[in-house]
FIKESE-538199 format. One record per atom (N, C-alpha, C): x, y, z; chain; atom name; residue in one letter. Coordinates in steps of 0.05 Angstrom, whole numbers, always signed. Layout:
- X	Y	Z	c	a	r
- X	Y	Z	A	CA	a
...
//
This chain:
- X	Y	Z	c	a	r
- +348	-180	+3309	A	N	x
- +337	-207	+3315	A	CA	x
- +353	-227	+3299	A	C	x
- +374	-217	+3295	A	N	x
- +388	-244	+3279	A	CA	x
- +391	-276	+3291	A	C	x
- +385	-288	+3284	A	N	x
- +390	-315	+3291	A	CA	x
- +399	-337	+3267	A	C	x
- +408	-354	+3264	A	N	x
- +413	-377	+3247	A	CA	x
- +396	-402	+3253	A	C	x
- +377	-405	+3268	A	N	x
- +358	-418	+3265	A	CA	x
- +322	-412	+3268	A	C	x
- +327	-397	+3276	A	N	x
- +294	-374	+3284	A	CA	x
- +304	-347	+3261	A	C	x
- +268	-342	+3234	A	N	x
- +274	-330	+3219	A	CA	x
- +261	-304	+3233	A	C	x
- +237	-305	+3249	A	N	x
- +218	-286	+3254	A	CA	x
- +199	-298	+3285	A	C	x
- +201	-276	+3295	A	N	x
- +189	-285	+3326	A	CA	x
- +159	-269	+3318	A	C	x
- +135	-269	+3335	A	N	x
- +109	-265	+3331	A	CA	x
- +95	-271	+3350	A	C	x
- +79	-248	+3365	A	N	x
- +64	-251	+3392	A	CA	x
- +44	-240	+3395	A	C	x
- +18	-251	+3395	A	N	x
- -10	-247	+3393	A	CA	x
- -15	-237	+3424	A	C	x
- -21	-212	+3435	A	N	x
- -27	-217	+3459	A	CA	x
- -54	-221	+3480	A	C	x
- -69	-216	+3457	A	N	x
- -96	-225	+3469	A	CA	x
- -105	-254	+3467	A	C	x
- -82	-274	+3457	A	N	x
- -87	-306	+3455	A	CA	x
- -55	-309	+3472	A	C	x
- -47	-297	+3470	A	N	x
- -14	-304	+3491	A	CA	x
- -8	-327	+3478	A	C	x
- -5	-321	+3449	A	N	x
- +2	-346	+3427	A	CA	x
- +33	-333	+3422	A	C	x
- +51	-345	+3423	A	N	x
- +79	-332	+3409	A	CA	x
- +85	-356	+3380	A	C	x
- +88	-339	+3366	A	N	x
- +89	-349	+3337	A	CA	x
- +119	-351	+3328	A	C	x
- +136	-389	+3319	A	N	x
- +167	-379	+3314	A	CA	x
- +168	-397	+3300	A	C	x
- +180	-371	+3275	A	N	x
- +179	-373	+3246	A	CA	x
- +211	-384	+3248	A	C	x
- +214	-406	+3234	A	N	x
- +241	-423	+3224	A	CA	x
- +253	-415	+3204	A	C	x
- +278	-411	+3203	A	N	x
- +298	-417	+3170	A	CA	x
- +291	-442	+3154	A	C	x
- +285	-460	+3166	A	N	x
- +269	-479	+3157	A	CA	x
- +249	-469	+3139	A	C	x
- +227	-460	+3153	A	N	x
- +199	-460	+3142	A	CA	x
- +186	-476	+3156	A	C	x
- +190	-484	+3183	A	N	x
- +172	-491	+3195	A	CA	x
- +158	-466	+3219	A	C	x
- +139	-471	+3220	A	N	x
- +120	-453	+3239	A	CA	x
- +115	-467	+3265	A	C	x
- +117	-460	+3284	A	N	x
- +105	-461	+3315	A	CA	x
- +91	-445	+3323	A	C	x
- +59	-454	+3339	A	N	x
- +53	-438	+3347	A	CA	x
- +47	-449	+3385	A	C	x
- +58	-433	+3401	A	N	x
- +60	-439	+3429	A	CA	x
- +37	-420	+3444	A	C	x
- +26	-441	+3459	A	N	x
- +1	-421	+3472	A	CA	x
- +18	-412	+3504	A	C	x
- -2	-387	+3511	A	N	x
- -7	-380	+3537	A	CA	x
- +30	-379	+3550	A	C	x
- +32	-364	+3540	A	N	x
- +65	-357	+3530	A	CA	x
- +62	-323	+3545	A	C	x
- +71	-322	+3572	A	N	x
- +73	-295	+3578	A	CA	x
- +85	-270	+3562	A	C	x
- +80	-253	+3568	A	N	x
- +90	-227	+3544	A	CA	x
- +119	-226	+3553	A	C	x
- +123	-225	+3587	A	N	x
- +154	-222	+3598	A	CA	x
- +168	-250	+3582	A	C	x
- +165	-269	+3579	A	N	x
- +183	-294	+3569	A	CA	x
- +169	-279	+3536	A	C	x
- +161	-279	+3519	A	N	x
- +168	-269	+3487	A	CA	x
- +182	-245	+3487	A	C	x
- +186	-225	+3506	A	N	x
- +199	-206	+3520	A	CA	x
- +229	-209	+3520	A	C	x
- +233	-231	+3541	A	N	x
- +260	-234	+3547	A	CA	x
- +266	-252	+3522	A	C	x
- +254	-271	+3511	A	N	x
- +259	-279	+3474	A	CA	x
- +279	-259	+3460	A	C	x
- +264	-242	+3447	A	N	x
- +256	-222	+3434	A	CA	x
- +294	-211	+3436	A	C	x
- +285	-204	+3463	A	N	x
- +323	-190	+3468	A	CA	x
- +343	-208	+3472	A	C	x
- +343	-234	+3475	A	N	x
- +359	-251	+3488	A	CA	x
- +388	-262	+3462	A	C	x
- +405	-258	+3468	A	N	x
- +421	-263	+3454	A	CA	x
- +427	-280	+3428	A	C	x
- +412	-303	+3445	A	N	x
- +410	-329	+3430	A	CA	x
- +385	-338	+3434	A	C	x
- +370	-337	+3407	A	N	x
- +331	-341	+3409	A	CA	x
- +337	-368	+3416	A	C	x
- +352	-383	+3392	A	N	x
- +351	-411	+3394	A	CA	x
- +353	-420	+3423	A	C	x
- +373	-416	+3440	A	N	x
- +384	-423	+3458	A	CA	x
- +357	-418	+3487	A	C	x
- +354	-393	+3479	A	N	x
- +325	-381	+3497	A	CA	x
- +303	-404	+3498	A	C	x
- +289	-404	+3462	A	N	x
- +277	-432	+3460	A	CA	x
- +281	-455	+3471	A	C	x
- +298	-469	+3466	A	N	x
- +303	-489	+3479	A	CA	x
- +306	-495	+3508	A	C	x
- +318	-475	+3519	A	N	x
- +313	-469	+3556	A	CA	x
- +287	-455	+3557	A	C	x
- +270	-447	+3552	A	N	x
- +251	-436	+3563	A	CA	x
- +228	-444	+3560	A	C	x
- +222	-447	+3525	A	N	x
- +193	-449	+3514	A	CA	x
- +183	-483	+3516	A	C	x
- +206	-490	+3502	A	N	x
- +209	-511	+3492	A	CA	x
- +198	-533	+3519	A	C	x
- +175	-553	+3523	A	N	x
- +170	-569	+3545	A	CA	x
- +157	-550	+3558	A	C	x
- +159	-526	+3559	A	N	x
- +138	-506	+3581	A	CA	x
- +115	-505	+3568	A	C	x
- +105	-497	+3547	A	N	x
- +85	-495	+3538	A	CA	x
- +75	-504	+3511	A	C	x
- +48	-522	+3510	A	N	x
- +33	-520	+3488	A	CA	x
- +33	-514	+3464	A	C	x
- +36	-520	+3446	A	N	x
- +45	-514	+3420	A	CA	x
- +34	-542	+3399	A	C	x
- +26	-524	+3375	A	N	x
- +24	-536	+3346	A	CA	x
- +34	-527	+3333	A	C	x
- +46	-545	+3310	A	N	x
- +59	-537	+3283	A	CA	x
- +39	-535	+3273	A	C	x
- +42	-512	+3248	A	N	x
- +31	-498	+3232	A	CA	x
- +47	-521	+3200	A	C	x
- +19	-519	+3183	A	N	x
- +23	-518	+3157	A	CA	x
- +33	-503	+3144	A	C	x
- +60	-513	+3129	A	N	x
- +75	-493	+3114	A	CA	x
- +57	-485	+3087	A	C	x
- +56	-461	+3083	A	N	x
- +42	-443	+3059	A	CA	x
- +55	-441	+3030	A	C	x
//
């Protein structure tokens, strides 16, 4: 899962919440997020790139408080 801007991906599937953890330290949490799209995430070459074409404007999401 290496990426240079996504530290850790995370997918709840009984809330179809996908959780993406930053090098930052910032948290997103995106709702109603199919398993096939955190799926094709997950393997996709470039998360960042995935994100941004995919998640990103498609679905629902709150930032999370950093801990």
């Amino acid at each position: 899962m290496p990426s240079s801007v996504i530290a850790s991906l995370r997918y709840d599937p009984v809330s179809t919440t996908l959780r993406v953890i930053f090098v930052s330290g910032k948290v997103y949490d995106y709702k109603k997020v199919p398993l096939e799209v955190y799926t094709a995430m997950k393997n996709a070459v470039s998360k960042g790139n995935y994100l941004n074409r995919h998640i990103k404007g498609n679905y629902d999401y709150k930032e999370l408080k950093n801990k």
